[in-house]
C-alpha positions, 0 to 999 in steps of 0.5 A: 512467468508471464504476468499482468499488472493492474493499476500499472499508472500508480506508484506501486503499478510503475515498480511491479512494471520496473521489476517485471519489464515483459509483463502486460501492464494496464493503467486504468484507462488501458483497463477499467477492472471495475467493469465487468464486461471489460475484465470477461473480455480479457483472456487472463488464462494467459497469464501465470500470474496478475498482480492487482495494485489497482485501487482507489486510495483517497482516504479522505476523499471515499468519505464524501458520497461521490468518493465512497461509490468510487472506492467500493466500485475500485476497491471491492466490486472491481476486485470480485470481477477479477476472481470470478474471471481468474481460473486455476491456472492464474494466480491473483495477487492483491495488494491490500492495507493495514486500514482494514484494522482499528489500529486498537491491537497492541503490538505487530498485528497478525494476518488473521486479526480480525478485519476492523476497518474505521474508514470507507477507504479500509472497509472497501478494501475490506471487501476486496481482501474477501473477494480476492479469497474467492480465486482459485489461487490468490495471495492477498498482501497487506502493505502500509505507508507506502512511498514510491514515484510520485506525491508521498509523504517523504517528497513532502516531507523533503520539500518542507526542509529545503523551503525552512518550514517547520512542520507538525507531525502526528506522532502517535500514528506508528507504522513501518515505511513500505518503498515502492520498489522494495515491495513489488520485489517482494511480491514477485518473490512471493508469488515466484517462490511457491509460497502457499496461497493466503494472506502475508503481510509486507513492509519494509522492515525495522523498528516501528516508528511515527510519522513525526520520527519519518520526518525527522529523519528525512530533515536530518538526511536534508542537513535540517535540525531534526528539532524543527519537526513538532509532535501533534496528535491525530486528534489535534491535526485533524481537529479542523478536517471534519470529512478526514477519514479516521486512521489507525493509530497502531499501523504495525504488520507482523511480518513473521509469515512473510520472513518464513517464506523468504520473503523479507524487505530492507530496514526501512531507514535504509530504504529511507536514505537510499529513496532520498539519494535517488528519487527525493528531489526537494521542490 
């Protein structure tokens, strides 16, 4: 299929391109999708299928005035501009997140929980999950913890062990890890597959886990003791950030709908070992 990614610069952008090496890739500079005159200039008829991995993803920076103009110009407007100008030739695949919950639900939370968001960042994406419902053809996929090339909280994380720091982790944040190349994988197949059109969740899969428990894990792959991390609370590591952005505590995606349509990532431990073989060189 022909294709276009969107956001081509970001982590998730680089992997779409790697999975997909003849599509067009647009970093933001090479197309601003939230102008849009810029988008109507562009003749998306050509292409099969557009992925949007375009996003403004500072959580804590949307919080100040200046960031939260820019993530509901990036994450909502910019997104409308898109399905206005798809036709019903194209199919829109838009890469949302799990902050468009309150994280109160308990257990994996379904595709049709009802949007909650806490923070601009996730009511901004809010928006842009009902903006992308308005092209002809559209999947729009929540992913959550994402790591990829680039500055994540694994690389983090692996530096920390390599310099003998012993970090505090929030642990009562639990969530999935979602690499990068795993879940542009999967998008391809998704949107490849004939899947019918709506909303699916995506991250790798496995048991669901805490941020403390991702960093032990990646000590433990370093050769540091894992009872170097320490447990905090959410409450506790962002007592002294007052402009940090509210997080779901329950970042758990059901994946039930995206397992049915074949659709299905690695354990995420798995993903975890093969990332700090390849890509996580400590710093």
């Amino acid at each position: 299929m022909k294709a276009a990614v969107l956001g081509a610069g970001g982590q998730l952008g680089r992997a779409l391109c790697a999975a997909l090496p003849d599509a067009d890739a647009f970093t933001r500079d090479e197309l601003d999708i939230a102008d849009a005159d810029a988008v109507t200039a562009v003749d998306w008829s050509r292409y099969h299928t557009v992925f949007n991995a375009a996003a403004f993803t500072a959580v804590d920076a949307a919080e100040t005035p200046d960031g939260r103009v820019a993530a509901w110009r990036a994450n909502a407007a910019a997104v409308a501009h898109l399905a206005r100008a798809t036709g019903p030739g194209t199919t829109l695949v838009h890469v949302s997140t799990e902050y468009v919950f309150d994280g109160r639900h308990h257990g994996p939370i379904a595709e049709d929980a009802p949007l909650c968001p806490l923070s601009v960042y996730g009511a901004s994406k809010a928006a842009g999950e009902l903006a992308a419902t308005l092209a002809p053809r559209h999947y729009v996929v929540r992913t959550s913890w994402v790591v990829g090339e680039g500055g994540n909280f694994v690389r983090t994380m692996a530096g920390l062990a390599a310099h003998g720091v012993s970090p505090s982790v929030v642990a009562d944040q639990v969530g999935r890890l979602t690499f990068a190349d795993d879940l542009a994988r999967g998008l391809v197949r998704l949107a490849a597959g004939g899947a019918p059109c709506g909303t699916y969740h995506v991250t790798n899969s496995g048991t669901p886990t805490s941020w403390a428990t991702v960093a032990r894990a990646v000590f433990d792959r370093l050769g540091r003791n894992p009872v170097d991390v320490l447990d905090t609370t959410t409450h506790a590591y962002f007592a002294n950030k007052p402009q940090a952005a509210a997080r779901p505590l329950n970042s758990v995606l059901d994946l039930r709908k995206a397992s049915a349509v074949g659709v299905e990532l690695p354990p995420w431990p798995d993903a975890l070992a093969e990332y700090l073989e390849k890509e996580a060189t400590p710093r």
